[in-house]
C-alpha positions in Angstrom: 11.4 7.5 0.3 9.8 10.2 2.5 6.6 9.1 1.6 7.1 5.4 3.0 6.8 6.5 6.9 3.5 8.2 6.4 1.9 6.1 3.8 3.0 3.3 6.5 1.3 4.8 9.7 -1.4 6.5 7.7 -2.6 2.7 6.1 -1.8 1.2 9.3 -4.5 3.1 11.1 -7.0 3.0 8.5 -6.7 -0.6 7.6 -7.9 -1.3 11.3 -11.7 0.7 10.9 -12.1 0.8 7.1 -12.2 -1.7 3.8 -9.1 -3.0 2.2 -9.6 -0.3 -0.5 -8.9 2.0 2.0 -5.3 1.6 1.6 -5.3 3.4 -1.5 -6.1 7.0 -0.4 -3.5 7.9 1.8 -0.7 6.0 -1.1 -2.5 8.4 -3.5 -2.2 11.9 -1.1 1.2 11.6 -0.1 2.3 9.9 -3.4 1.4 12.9 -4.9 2.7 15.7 -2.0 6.0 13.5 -0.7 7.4 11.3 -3.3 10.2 13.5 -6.4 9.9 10.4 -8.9 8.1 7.7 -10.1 10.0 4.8 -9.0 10.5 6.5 -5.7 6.5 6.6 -5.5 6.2 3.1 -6.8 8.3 1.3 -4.2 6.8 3.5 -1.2 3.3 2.7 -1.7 4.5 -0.6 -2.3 6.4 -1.1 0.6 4.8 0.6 3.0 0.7 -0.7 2.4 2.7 -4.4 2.2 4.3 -4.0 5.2 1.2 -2.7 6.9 -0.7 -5.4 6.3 2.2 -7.9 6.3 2.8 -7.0 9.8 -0.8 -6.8 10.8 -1.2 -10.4 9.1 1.8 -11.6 11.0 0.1 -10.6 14.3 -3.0 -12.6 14.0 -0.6 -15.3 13.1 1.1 -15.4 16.1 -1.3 -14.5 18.0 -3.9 -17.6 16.8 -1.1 -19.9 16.7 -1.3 -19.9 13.5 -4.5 -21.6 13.0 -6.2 -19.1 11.3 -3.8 -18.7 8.6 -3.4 -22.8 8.3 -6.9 -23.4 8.0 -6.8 -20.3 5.1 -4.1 -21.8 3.2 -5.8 -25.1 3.6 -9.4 -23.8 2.5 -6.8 -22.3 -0.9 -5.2 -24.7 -1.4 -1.8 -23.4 -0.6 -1.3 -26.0 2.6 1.8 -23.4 3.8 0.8 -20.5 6.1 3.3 -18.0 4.9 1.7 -18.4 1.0 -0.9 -16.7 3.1 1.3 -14.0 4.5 3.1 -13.3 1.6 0.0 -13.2 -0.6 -1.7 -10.8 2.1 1.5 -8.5 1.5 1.0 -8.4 -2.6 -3.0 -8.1 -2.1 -2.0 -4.4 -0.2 1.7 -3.6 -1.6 0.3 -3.3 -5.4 -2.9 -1.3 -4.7 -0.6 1.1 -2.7 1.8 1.1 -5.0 0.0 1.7 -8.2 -2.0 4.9 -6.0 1.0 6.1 -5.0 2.2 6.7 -8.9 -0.7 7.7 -9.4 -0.7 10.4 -7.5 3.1 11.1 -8.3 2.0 11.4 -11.9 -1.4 13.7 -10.9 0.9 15.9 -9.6 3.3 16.2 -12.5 0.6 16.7 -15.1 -1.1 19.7 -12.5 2.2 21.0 -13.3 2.3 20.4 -16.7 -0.7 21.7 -17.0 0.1 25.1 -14.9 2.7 26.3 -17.7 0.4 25.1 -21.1 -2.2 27.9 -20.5 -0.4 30.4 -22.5 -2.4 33.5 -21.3 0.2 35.3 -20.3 
């Protein structure tokens, strides 16, 4: 789980200038440079793009009174503002999950690939 801290921060900052897809670049660099297994990468870039945007969401709930979030789950359909939360947390935690294995498993076939070259 040392990725979780900087893939936190990193989406954090991002998320505030750049598209949503942003959150998947820094999940897939320190996926693949911090994380020693593919759970471990899994459940960081989960975690930590959720919680990014989960908190972030949060915010603009409180601070709007939650109108902004009740008027979006009325618009949905889902007439409860934390649907909206929670669905805001899956709509980053799976994308950054997903590049964080992905880089995890770049970085194991690099290696793979490092010891097949037989030209020794």
């Amino acid at each position: 789980m040392k990725a979780f801290f900087p893939i936190f921060v990193t989406v954090w900052v991002l998320s505030l200038f750049l598209p949503w897809w942003s959150v998947l670049f820094p999940a897939l660099l320190f996926g693949a440079w911090l994380t020693r297994g593919s759970i471990s990468a899994f459940l960081s870039g989960f975690f930590a793009a959720g919680l990014a945007w989960f908190l972030q969401a949060l915010y603009i709930h409180l601070a709007s009174g939650g109108i902004l979030t009740g008027r979006i789950a009325e618009m949905t359909g889902l007439g409860a503002a934390w649907a909206i939360l929670l669905i805001t947390f899956m709509i980053a935690a799976l994308p950054g999950g997903f590049a964080a294995l992905t880089g995890f498993y770049f970085k194991v076939s690099l290696q793979k690939s490092d010891g097949l070259s037989g030209d020794d």
